[in-house]
N, C-alpha and C positions, 0 to 999 in steps of 0.2 A: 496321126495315130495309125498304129499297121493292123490290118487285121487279126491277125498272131494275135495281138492283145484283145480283142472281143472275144476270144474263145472263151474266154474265165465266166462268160457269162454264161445263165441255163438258157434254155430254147423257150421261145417267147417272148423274151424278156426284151423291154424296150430299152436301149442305147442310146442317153441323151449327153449333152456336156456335162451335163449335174452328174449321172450316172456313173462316168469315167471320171469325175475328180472324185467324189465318194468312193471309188475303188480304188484309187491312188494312182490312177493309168497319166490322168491330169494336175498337175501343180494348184492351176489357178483358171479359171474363166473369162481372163483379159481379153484374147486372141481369138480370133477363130480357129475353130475345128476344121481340121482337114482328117480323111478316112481316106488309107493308102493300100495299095494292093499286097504290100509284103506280107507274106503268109498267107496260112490256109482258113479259111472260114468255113467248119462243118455244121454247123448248125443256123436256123432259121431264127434270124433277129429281125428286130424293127430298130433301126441306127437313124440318128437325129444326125447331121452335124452342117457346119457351114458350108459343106463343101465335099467333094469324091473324085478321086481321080475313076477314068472310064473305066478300069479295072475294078477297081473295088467294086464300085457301083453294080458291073455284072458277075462278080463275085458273090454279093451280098444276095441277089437276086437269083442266081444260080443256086443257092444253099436252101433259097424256100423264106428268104427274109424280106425285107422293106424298106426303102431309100426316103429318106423326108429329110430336103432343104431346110437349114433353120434359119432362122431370121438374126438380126445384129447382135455380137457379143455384148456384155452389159458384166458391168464390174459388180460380182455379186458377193466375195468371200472379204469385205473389208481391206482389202488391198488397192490403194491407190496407183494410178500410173506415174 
């Protein structure tokens, strides 16, 4: 997921894998979350995901937000693999 897509979010707002499929950013919650640096992040989030590239991460941090490792994907929406 590029940052470009967390903009759509207000300021505060926690960013979880649940959060980006309810927004339609994500399909399904099979996979892991990856948070990529493409684009600009103005605003101060708290972003869950599996994973960041070192960009993102000081991006996310640079805007006034929060970086949290999440723990193993888990097949939640009735979709089998």
């Amino acid at each position: 997921v590029n940052l470009a897509a967390l903009e759509r979010f207000e300021p505060g707002t926690q960013v979880t894998p649940e959060t980006l499929r309810a927004a339609g950013i994500l399909k399904h919650l099979r996979e892991p979350v990856k948070i990529l640096a493409r684009g600009e992040l103005t605003r101060a989030l708290s972003v869950s995901a599996h994973a960041f590239s070192a960009a993102a991460k000081e991006r996310i941090e640079a805007a006034g937000g929060t970086v949290i490792v999440a723990g193993p994907t888990s097949i939640e929406d009735g979709d089998q693999a």
